[in-house]
N, C-alpha and C positions, 0 to 999 in steps of 0.2 A: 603898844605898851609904853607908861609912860618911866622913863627913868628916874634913880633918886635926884630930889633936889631941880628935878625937870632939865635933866640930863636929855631927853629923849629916850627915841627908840635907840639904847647901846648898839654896839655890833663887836664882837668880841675876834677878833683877827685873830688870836694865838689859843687856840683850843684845840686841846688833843682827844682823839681818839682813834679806836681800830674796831675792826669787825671780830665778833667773838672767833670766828673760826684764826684769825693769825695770834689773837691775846692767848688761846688756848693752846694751841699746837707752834707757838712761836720758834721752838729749834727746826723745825722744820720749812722754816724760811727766812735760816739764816746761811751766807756761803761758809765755805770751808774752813775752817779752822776756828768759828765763834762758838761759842759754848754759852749756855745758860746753866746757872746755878739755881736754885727753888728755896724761897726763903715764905710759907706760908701762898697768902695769893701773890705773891712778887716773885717776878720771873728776872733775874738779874741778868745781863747779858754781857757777853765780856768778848770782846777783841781776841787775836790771836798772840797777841804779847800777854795776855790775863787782865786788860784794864779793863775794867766797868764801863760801860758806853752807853744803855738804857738801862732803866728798871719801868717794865712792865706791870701795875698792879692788872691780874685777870680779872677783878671784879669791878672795880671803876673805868677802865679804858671802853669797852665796849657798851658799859652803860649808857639807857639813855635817860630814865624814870628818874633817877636823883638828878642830874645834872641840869631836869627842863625844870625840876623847884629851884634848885639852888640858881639859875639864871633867871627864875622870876622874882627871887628873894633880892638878886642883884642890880634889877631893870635891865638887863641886856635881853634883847628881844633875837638876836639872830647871832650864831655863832659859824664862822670858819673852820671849818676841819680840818686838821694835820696829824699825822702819828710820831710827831716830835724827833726826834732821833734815828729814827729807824730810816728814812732816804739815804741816811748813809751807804748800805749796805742794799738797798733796794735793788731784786730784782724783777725783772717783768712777771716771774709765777707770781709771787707776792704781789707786783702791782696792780695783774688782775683781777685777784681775789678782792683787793681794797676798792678798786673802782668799783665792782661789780656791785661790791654791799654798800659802798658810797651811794653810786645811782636810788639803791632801793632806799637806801634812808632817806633821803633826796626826796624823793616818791610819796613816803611813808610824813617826811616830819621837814618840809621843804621850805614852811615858814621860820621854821627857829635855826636849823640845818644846812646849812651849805661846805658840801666836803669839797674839799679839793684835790686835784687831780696828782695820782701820785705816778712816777715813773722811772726809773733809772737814766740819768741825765743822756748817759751815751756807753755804750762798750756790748749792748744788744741789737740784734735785728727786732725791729715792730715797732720801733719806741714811738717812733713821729705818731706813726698811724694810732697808736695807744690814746695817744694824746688826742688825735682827733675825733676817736671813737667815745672816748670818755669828755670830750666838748658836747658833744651830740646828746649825751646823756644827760646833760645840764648840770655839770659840775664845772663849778668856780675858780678858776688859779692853778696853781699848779706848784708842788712841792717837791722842793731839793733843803741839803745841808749845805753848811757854809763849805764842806771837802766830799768830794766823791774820788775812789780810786786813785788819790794821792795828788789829786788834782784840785785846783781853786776856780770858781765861776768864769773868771778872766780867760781860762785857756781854751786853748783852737778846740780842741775836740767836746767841747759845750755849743759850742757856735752853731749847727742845726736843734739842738734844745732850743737855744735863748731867741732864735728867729722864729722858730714852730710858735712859739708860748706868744711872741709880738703878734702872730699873724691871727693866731687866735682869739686875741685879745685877752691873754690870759696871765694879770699879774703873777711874779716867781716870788714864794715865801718862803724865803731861805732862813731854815731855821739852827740851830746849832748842830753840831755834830757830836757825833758822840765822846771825840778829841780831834784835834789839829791833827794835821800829816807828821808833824816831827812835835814829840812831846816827850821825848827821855828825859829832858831839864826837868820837865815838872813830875816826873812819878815820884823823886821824893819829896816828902810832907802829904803827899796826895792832892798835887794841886790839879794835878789833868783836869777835872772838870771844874773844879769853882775860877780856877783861872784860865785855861788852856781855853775854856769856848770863850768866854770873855773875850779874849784875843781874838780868837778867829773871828767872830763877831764883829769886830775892827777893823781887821783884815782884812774880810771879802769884801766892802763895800768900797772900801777906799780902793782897792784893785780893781774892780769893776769900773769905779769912776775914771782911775788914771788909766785904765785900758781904753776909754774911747767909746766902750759898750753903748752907752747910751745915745753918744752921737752917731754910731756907726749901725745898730739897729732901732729902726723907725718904731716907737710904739711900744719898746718895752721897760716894762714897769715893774718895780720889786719891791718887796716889803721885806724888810730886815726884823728879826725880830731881836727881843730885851734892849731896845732900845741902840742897836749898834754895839754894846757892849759897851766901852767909854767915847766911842765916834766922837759925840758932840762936845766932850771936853777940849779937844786937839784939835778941829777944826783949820787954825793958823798956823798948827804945827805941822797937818799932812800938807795941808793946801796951801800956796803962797808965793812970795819973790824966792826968785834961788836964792840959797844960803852953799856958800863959797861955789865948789864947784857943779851942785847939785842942781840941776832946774828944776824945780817943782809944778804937781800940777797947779793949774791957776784958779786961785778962792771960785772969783764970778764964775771959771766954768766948770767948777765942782758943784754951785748952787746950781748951776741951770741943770745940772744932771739932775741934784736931789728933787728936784722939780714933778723926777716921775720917779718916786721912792716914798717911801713910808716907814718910819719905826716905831715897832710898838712897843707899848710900855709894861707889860708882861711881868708883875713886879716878883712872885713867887716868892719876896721873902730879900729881895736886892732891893728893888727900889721905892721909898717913898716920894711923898709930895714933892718933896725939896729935891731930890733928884730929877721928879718928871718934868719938874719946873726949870730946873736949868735945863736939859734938854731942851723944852719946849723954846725957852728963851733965846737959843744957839742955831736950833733946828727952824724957828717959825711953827707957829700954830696948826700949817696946812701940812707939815711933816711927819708930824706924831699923829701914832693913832691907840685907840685902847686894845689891849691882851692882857688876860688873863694868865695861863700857865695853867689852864685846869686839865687834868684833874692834879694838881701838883699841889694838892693844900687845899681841904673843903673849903677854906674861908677865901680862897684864892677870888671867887667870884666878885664878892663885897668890897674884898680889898682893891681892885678895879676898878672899880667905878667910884668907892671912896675915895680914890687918890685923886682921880678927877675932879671930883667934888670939891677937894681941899684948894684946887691950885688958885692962886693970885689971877686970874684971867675974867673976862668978862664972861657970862652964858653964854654969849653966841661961839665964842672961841671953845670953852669946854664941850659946846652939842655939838660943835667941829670935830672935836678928837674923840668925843664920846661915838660919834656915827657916822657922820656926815662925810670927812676925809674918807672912810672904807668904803660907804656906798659911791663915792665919786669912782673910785681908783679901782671896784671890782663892776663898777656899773650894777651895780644889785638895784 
């Protein structure tokens, strides 16, 4: 399928979905103390403090019949699968159910389709083997949030995840959370989510990097998604010479990390041209890649691959981040 503008074949990295059975019964696999609210098909979900952390629509998330028009209306020929938010709180019931209906869609719609692997990072018995059960099955990647259990990618008790995911060959699409670990500053004005993930977004990667992670495990690879959040503006400011007493990690080997990273440009309504273009400009060509945020905004599709369109780059650099970068990085 040809993309607009002779984008190519798109590949859409930041695509949400669930299987009808979790969209439909979704209180029932959430842990203790989260509550959903019912507003029409929106299933609001909320934390054990009362914050909002997903909204579920029941009738676009498990869809698949609009969403293969609207990605042909878009030129994206193949989409990645995640259920956005919800790894937060992932537990193995729930993650079997996802892979299960993952594999059959897989099966069913394996050209346009590729779900990936969902699983609770760590705090369960089965997880590895989860993970290698649902390899076999020919699902792609494998999905966490930027915080599980109050913890960030960087910590010791990830480290059999993030080695399983290397060994498997299976990029980590760590996508937002539903809020950061510590977010009392921001509940008033209601910024927990339009700022709080932002941050996080920030956050995990650059701790990832300055943890060593990617020197210290062989192979593994991760896509950040919304672009990092603001990452690629501060670039000199995470990474660089000490400043007084502070050593910082060092630029050239914060680049060689992002080396084996990805972020996507997921605009949802944050970023235009000019945004993906400074990224692109900060990041390199071979770092950014395209997401969507669907179903987050029917128009979500077009506006992906139009922002592409738009940028100052030559074709071969936009059919880079239109496909080309995700088919490298997931081996599709």
């Amino acid at each position: 399928m040809a993309g607009p503008f002779d984008l190519g074949p798109a590949v859409d990295v930041h695509h949400h979905w669930l299987p009808r059975e979790i969209a439909d019964h979704v209180a029932d696999y959430l842990p203790e103390g989260y509550t959903v609210r019912e507003d029409g098909p929106i299933r609001h979900i909320r934390d054990p403090q009362g914050q909002r952390v997903q909204s579920v629509n029941v009738e676009t998330f498990p869809d698949i019949d609009r969403r293969l028009e609207l990605m042909d209306a878009a030129g994206i020929q193949l989409a990645l699968l995640s259920p956005g938010c919800f790894p937060q709180w992932m537990t193995m019931k729930a993650a079997r159910v996802i892979n299960d209906a993952a594999a059959g869609l897989a099966r069913e719609h394996g050209d346009r389709f590729r779900p990936m692997i969902n699983v609770p990072p760590f705090g369960e018995l089965g997880i590895l083997e989860e993970m290698e059960r649902a390899a076999k099955m020919g699902l792609r990647g494998v999905c966490i949030t930027t915080n599980f259990g109050g913890l960030y990618p960087d910590e010791d008790a990830y480290q059999p995840f993030l080695h399983k995911a290397a060994e498997l060959d299976l990029p980590v699409f760590i996508h937002a959370a539903g809020a950061p670990v510590e977010y009392a500053v921001m509940r008033k004005y209601d910024l927990t989510t339009p700022m709080g993930r932002s941050l996080d977004l920030c956050l995990t990667p650059v701790r990832l990097i300055c943890s060593g992670a990617f020197e210290n495990i062989p192979g593994l690879k991760v896509v950040i998604a919304h672009l990092g959040g603001f990452v690629f503006a501060n670039l000199d400011r995470w990474f660089g010479p000490p400043t007084t007493e502070t050593a910082r990690y060092p630029l050239d080997k914060a680049q060689q990390a992002m080396d084996q990273m990805l972020f996507d440009s997921a605009p949802a309504g944050w970023y235009s041209a000019a945004e993906i273009q400074y990224a692109i400009d900060r990041l390199g060509p071979s770092r950014v890649t395209l997401g969507s945020d669907y179903p987050h905004g029917a128009d979500s599709l077009r506006h992906a691959t139009d922002s592409i369109c738009a940028l100052n780059l030559s074709q071969e650099d936009k059919r880079q981040i239109a496909g080309a970068n995700a088919r490298r990085l997931y081996a599709l």
